[in-house]
RODO-261759 format. One record per residue (C-alpha): x, y negated, z; residue number from 1; residue in three letters. Coordinates in Angstrom, 3 decimals. Example, Ala and Ser with C-alpha at 12.3 -4.5 7.8 and 13.67 -1.06 7.14 Angstrom:
// RODO-261759
> u,v,w,k,r
> 12.300,4.500,7.800,1,ALA
> 13.670,1.060,7.140,2,SER
//
This chain:
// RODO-261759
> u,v,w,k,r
> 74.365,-129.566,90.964,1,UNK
> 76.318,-126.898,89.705,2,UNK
> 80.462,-125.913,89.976,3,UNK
> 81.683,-123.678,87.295,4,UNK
> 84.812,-122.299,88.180,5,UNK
> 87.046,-121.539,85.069,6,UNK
> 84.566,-123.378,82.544,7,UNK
> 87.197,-124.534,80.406,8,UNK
> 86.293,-122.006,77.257,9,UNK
> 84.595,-118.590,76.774,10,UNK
> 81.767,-117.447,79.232,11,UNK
> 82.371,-120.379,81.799,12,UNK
> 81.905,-123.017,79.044,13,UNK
> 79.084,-121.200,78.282,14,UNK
> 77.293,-121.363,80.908,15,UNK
> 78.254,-124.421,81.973,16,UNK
> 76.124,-125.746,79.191,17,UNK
> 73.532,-123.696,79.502,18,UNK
> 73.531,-124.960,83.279,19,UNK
> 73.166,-128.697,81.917,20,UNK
> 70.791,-128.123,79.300,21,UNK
> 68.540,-126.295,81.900,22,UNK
> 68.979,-130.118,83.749,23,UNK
> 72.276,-129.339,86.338,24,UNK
> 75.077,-131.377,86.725,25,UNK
> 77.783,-129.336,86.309,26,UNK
> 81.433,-129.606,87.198,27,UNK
> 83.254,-128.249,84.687,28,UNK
> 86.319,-126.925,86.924,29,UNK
> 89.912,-124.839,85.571,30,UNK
> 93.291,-125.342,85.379,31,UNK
> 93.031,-125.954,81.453,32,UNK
> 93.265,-130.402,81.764,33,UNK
> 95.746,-129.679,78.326,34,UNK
> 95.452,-127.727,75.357,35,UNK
> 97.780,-124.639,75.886,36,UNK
> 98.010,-121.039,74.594,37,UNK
> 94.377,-120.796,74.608,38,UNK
> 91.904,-123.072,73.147,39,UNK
> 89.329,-125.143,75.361,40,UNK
> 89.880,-127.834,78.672,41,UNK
> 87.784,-129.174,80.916,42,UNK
> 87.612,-132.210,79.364,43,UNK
> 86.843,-131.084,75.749,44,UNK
> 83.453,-128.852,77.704,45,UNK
> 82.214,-131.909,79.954,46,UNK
> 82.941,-134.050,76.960,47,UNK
> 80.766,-131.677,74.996,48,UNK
> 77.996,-131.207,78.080,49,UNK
> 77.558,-135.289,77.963,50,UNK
> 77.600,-135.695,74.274,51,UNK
> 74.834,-133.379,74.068,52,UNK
> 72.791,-135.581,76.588,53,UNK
> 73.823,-133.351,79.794,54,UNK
> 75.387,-134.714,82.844,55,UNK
> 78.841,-132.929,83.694,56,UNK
> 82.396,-134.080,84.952,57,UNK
> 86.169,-132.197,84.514,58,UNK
> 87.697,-131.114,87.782,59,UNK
> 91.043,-129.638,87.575,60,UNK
> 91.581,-126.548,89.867,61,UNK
> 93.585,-124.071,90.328,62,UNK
> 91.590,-121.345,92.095,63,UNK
> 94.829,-119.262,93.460,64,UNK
> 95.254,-122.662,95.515,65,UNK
> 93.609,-123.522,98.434,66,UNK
> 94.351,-127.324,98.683,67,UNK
> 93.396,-127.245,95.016,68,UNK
> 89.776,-125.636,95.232,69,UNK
> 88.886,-127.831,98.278,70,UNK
> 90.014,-131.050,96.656,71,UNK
> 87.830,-130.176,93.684,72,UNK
> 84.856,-129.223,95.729,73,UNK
> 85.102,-132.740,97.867,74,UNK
> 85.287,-134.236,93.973,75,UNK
> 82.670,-132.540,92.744,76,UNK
> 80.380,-133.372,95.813,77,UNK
> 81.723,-136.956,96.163,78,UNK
> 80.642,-137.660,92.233,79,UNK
> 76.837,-135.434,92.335,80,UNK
> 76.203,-135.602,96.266,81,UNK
> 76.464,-131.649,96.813,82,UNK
> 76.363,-128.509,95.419,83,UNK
> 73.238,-126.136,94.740,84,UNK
> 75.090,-123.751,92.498,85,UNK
> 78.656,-121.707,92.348,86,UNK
> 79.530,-119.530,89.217,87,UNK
> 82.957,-118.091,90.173,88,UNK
> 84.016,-117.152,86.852,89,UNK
> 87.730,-118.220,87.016,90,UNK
> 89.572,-114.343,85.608,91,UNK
> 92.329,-113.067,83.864,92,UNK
> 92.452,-109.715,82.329,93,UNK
> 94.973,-106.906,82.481,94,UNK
> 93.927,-103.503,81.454,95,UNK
> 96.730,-101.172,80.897,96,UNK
> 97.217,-98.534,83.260,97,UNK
> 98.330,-98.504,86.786,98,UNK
> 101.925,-96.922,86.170,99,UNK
> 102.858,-99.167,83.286,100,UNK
> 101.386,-102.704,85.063,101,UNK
> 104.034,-104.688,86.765,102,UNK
> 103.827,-105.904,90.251,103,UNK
> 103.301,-109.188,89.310,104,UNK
> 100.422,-108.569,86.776,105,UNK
> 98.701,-106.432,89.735,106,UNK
> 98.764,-109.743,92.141,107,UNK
> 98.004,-112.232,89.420,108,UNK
> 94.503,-110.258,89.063,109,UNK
> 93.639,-109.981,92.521,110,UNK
> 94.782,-113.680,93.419,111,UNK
> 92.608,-114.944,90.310,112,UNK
> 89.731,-112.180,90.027,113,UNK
> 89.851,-111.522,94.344,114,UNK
> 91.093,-114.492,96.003,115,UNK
> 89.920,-117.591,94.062,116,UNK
> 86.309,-116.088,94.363,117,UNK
> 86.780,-115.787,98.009,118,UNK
> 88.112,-119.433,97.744,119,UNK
> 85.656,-121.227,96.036,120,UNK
> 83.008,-119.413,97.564,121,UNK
> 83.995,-120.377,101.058,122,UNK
> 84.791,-123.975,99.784,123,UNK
> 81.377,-124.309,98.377,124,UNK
> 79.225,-122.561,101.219,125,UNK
> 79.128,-125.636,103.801,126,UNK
> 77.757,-127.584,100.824,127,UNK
> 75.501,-125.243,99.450,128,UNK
> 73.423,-124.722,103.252,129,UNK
> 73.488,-128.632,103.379,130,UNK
> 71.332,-128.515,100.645,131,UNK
> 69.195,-125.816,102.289,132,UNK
> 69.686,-122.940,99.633,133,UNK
> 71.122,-122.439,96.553,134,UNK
> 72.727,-119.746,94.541,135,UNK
> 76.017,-118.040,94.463,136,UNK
> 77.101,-116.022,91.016,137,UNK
> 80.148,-113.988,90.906,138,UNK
> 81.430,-112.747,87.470,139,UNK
> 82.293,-109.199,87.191,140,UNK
> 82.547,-106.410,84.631,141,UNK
> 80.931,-103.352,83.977,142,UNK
> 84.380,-101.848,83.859,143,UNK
> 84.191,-100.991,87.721,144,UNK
> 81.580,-98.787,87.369,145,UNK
> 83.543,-96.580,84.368,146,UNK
> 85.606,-94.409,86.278,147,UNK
> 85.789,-91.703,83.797,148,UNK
> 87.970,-93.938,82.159,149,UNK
> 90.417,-94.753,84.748,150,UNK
> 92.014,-97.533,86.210,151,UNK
> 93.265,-101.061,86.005,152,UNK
> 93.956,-104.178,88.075,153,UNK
> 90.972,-106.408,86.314,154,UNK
> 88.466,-103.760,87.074,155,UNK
> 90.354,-103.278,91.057,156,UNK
> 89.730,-106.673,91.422,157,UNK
> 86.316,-106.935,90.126,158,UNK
> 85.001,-104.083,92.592,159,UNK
> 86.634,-106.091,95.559,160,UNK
> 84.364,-108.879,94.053,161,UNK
> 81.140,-107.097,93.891,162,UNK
> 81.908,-105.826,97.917,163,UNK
> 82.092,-109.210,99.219,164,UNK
> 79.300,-110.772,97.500,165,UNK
> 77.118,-107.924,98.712,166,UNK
> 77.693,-108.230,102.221,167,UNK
> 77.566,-112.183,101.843,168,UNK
> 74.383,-112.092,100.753,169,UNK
> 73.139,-110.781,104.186,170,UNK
> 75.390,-112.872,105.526,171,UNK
> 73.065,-116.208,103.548,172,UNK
> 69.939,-115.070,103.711,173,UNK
> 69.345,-116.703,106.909,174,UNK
> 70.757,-120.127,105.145,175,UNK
> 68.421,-119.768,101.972,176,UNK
> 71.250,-118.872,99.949,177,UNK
> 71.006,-116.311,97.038,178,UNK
> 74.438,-114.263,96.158,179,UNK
> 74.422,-111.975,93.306,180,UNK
> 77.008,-110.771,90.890,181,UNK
> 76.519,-110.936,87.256,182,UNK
> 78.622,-108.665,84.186,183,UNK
> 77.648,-108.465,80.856,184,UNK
> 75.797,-105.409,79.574,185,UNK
> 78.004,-104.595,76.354,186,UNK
> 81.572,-106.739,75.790,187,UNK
> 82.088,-110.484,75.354,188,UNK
> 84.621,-110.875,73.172,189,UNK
> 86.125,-114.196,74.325,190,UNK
> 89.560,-115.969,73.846,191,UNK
> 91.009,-114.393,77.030,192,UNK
> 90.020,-111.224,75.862,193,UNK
> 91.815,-111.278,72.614,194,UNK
> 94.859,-112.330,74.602,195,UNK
> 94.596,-109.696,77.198,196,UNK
> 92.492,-106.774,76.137,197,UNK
> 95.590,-104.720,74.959,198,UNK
> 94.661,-104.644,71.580,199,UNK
> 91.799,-102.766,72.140,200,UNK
> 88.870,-102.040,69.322,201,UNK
> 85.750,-102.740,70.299,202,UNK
> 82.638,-101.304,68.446,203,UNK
> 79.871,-104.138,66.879,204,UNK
> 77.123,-102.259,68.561,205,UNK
> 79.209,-102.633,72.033,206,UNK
> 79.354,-106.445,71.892,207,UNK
> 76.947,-109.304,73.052,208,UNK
> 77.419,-112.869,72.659,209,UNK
> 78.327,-115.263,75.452,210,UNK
> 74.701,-117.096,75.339,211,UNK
> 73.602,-113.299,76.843,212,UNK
> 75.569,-114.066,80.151,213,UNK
> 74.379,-117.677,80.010,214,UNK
> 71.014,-116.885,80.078,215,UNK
> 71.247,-114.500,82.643,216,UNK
> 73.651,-117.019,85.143,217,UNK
> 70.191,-119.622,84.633,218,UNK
> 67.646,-116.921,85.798,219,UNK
> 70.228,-116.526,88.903,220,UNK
> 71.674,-119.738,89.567,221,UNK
> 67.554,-121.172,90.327,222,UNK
> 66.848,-117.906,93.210,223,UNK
> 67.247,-118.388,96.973,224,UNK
> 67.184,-116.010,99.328,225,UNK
> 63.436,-115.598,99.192,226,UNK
> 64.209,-114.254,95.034,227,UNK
> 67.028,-112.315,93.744,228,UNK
> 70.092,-111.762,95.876,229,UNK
> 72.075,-109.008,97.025,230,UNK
> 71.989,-107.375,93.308,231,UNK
> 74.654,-106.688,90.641,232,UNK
> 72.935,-108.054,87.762,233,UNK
> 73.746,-106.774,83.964,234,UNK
> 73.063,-109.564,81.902,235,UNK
> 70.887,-108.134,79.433,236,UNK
> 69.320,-106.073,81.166,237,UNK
> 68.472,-109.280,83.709,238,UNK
> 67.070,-111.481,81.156,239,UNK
> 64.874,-108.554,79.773,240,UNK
> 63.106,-108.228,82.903,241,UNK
//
């Protein structure tokens, strides 16, 4: 049983049905229950999981709200009976530089990209050691290790990420639990991208397709603690292993 947090398009709905064809049930979980400025709901992915013989249900939730994560955990568990698997994938992207970026853009990428990973990662943990192991995926971006290229809120809150997931993996490995962080190797260009990536041109050579980061989340999301876990996974370079 899997909970995909921000599955309602780009790398989330990808690996949400990568999840169910591998045989998960997957909770297809975001904010996204109507069609808005960006293509893709929950509904229109679980509808898509199920039509193609998976199992999956839509679980609105917000993951900037605590109430809101928790009620979609208890949903998710009441419907499949637990949890086994978290991809916190919920982001949004903001790239411009620190002394153009507004206040407001700065907190909306640490309460998304930060806070709603700390969220639904604590939401899910009781669940996930009832089970007696289980995986944990965080999304993140190679962008945090490019320094030479300065800074932005996405990539802040990214690194604040990849802390906390690897001290929580010591923290699980006495509960069975694998934790592990997983970026693409090269750029996904995805529909949140193209709405937040400043206009910026991106090389053919420097992009991979989505399926790349769902192959990789299906290698992580079956360790435990006695596998992978404590690592910062590239996605290519994962599955080529």
């Amino acid at each position: 049983m899997a909970f995909v947090a921000g599955a309602s398009r780009g790398i989330g709905a990808t690996i949400a049905g990568a999840l169910a064809r591998a045989g998960a049930a997957v909770a297809v979980a975001a904010r996204s229950e109507k069609e808005g400025k960006l293509p893709g709901t929950i509904g229109s992915v679980a509808a898509r999981i199920v039509g193609q013989g998976g199992r999956a249900i839509p679980v609105p939730c917000d993951v900037t709200s605590e109430q809101s994560v928790d009620d979609a955990v208890t949903a998710t568990v009441a419907e499949f009976g637990g949890i086994d698997i978290l991809v916190a994938n919920a982001g949004v992207l903001w790239l411009g530089p620190v002394e153009s970026t507004p206040l407001k853009r700065w907190q909306l990428c640490l309460d998304v990209n930060t806070t709603g990973v700390f969220l639904v990662t604590k939401a899910v943990i009781p669940h996930v050691r009832t089970r007696g192991g289980g995986s944990l995926i965080a999304v993140t971006t190679t962008g945090v290790t490019m320094t030479e290229h300065g800074a932005n809120a996405y990539w802040v809150s990214k690194a604040a990420v990849e802390r906390l997931y690897l001290g929580l993996a010591a923290d699980l490995r006495p509960d069975n639990i694998a934790v592990n962080c997983l970026s693409p190797s090269r750029v996904v260009i995805t529909e949140g991208w193209q709405a937040g990536g400043g206009g910026m041109q991106v090389p053919p050579e420097m992009i991979e397709p989505p399926e790349a980061m769902a192959d990789a989340a299906v290698l992580l999301a079956q360790q435990d603690a006695t596998g992978v876990t404590g690592t910062i996974q590239r996605s290519e370079s994962f599955t080529a292993q």
